[in-house]
C-alpha positions in Angstrom: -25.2 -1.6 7.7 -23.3 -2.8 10.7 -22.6 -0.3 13.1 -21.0 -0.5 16.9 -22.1 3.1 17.0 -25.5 4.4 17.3 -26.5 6.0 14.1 -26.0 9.3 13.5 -29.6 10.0 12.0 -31.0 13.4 11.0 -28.2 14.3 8.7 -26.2 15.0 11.6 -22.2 15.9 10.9 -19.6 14.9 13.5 -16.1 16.7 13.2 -12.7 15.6 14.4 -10.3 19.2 14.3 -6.5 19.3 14.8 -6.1 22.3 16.7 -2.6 23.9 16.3 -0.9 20.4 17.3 3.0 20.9 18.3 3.9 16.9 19.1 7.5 15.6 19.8 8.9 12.1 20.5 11.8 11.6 23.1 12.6 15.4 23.6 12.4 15.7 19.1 10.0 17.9 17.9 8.0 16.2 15.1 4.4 18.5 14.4 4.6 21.6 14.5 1.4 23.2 14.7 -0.6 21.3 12.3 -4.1 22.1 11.9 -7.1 19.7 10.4 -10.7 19.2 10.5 -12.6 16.4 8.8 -16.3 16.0 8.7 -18.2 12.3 8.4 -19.0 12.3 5.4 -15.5 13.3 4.0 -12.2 11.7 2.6 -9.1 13.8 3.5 -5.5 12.5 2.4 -2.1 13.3 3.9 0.7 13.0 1.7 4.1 14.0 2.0 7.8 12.4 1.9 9.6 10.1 4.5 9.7 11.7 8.3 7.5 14.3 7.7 5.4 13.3 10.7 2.4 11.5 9.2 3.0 8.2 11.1 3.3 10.7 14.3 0.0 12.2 13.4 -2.4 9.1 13.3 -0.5 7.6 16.1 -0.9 11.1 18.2 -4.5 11.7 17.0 -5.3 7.8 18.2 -3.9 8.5 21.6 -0.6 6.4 21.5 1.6 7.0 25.3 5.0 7.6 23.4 3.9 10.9 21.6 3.9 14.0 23.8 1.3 16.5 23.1 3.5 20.1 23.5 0.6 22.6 22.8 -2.5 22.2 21.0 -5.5 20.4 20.8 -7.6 17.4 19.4 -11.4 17.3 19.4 -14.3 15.2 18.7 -17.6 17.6 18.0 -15.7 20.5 19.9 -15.1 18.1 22.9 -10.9 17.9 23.8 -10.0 14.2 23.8 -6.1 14.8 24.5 -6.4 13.1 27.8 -8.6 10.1 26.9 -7.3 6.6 26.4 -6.8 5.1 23.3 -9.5 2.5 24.1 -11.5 5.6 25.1 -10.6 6.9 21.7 -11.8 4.1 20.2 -15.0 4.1 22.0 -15.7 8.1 20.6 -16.0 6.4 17.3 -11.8 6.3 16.3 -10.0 4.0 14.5 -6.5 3.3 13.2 -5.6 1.1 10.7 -1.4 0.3 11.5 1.3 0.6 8.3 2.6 -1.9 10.3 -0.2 -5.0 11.4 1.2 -7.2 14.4 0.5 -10.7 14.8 -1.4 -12.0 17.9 -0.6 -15.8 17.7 -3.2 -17.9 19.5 -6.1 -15.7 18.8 -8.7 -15.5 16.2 -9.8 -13.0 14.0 -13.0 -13.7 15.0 -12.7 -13.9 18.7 -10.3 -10.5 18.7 -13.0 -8.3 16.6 -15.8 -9.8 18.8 -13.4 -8.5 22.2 -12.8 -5.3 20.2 -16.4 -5.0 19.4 -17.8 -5.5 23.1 -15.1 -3.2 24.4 -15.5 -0.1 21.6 -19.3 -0.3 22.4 -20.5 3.2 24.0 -21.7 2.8 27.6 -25.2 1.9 28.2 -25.5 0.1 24.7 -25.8 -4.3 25.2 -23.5 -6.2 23.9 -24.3 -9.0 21.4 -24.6 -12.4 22.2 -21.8 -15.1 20.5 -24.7 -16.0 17.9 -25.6 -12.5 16.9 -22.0 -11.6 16.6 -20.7 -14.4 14.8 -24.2 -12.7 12.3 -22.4 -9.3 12.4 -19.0 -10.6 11.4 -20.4 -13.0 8.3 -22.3 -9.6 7.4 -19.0 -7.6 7.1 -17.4 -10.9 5.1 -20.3 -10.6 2.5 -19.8 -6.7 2.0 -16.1 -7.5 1.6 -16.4 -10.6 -0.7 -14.0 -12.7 2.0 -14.3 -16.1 2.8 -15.4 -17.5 6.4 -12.6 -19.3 6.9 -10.6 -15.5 7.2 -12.1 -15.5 10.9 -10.6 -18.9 12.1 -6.8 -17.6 11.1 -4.7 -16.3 13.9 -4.7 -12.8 13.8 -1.9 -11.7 11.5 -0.1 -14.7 11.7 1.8 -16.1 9.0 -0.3 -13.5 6.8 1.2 -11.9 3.6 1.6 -8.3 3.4 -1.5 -7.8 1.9 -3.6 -10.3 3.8 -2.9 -8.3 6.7 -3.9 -5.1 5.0 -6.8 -6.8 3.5 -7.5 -7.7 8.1 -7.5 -3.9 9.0 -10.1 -3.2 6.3 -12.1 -6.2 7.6 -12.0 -4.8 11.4 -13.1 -0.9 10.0 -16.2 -2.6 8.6 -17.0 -4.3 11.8 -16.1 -1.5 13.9 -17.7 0.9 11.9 -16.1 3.9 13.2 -16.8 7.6 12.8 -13.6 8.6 11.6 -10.8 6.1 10.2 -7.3 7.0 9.7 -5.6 4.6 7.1 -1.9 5.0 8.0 -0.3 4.1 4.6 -2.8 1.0 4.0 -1.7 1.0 0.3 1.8 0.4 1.3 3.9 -3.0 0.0 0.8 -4.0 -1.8 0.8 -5.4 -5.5 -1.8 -4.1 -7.6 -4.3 -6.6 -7.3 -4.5 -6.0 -3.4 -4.7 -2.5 -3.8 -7.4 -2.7 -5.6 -9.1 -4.7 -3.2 -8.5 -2.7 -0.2 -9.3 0.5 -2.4 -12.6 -1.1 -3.1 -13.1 -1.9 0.5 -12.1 1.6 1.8 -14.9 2.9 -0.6 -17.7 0.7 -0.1 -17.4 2.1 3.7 -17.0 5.8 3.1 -20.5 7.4 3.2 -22.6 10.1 5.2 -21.8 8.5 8.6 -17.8 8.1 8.6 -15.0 10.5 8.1 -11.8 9.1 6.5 -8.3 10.6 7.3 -5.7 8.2 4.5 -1.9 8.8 5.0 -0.1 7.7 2.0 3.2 8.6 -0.2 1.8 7.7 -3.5 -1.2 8.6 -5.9 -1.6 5.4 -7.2 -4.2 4.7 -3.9 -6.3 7.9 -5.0 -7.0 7.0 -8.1 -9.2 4.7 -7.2 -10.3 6.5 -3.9 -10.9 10.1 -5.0 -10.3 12.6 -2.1 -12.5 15.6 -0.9 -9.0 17.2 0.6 -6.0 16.4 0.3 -2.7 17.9 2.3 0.8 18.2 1.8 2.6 17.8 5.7 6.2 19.0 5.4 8.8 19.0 8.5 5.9 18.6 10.4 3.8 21.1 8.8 0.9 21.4 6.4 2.6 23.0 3.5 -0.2 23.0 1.3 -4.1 21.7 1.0 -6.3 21.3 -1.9 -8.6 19.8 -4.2 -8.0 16.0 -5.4 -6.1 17.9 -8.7 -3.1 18.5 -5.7 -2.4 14.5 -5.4 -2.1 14.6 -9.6 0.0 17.2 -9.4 2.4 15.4 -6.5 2.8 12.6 -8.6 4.0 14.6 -11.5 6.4 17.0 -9.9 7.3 15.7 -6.4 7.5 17.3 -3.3 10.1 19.5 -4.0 8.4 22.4 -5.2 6.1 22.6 -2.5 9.0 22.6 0.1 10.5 25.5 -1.7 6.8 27.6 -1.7 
């Protein structure tokens, strides 16, 4: 397993928790007191229709600068990381994967994961050497089933919609976060790429990593079963439930949950 994290060992469980979370964006309230808590170890989905904050939530929880925390809280194992970094963030163990992927032109895959890698590495832990990287990123091509030659591309560059999808599940497997939050990953993407990047998203669930997956659609969980899932309305969680919820979303909407 390839890990930029120590292990967690001892069946340890790490939490991230949502505490009450009122959010807004230029003076617009978007959450409004939205409450979560993920374990590693579980899969959680967020579902709801079109500006219902979801975007707003994995940007917020990831520390972006244009989203104002109003009240409320986010922790890592009870610890407040509202006024970390996102870089700090990333260094607890977070990760985002973007709806949206921008291109770098003139850089790598390779040499941007190895710069991500170094900097995400906790304080105190060595950094690998060129030679044992270039080992760690082959590792996470072979888990993928991706050719080599993915790592001499510029990053994002001239990539189709689900190449660049197909790029953020490549960096979570290097990475190897603690908790990864998949805003929309399955969207634009035919049904042979979401297949893929459903397969990929599953072979790096496990014991040691939470997953927080933002999507509109079903289609991604039936192929990546949920533990939770949650319905966030107007900047609210509506509703929370089993993986039956997402079946039941696809066959009646949202509509009737708005109205409950």
């Amino acid at each position: 397993m390839i890990l930029s994290l120590p292990p967690t060992g001892n069946g340890q469980t790490h939490t991230l928790e949502v505490v009450d979370l009122w959010v807004s964006v230029d003076g617009k309230p978007i959450l409004k007191g939205v409450d979560l808590k993920i374990q590693t170890g579980e899969i959680h989905a967020v579902m709801g229709p079109n500006g219902s904050g979801k975007s707003t939530l994995a940007n917020v929880i990831m520390g972006h600068p244009r989203y104002r925390v109003e009240r409320g809280d986010i922790r890592l194992d009870g610890e407040s990381i509202i006024g970390l970094t996102p870089d700090k963030r990333a260094r607890r163990g977070l990760f985002l994967a973007f709806q949206y992927p921008v291109a770098i032109s003139g850089v790598t895959l390779f040499n941007f994961l190895r710069a991500a890698y170094n900097a995400t590495r906790p304080e105190g832990m060595p950094k690998p050497t060129i030679v044992e990287f270039r080992k760690i990123f082959r590792e996470g091509l072979q888990i993928l089933n991706m050719d080599e030659q993915f790592g001499n591309r510029y990053v994002n560059d001239g990539w189709s919609g689900g190449e660049k999808k197909r790029g953020e599940v490549f960096q979570m497997t290097v990475l190897a976060p603690r908790f990864a939050i998949l805003d929309e990953t399955d969207s634009g993407l035919d049904i042979d790429a979401l297949k893929w990047v459903a397969s990929g998203i599953a072979k790096l669930a496990g014991p040691d990593r939470g997953i927080l997956l933002i999507t509109h659609y079903n289609r991604i969980l039936q192929y990546i079963r949920p533990h939770r899932v949650h319905v966030l309305v107007d900047g609210t969680i509506a509703l929370s439930g089993g993986p039956e919820l997402a079946d039941q979303l696809e066959e009646r909407g949202y509509g009737w949950v708005v109205k409950e």
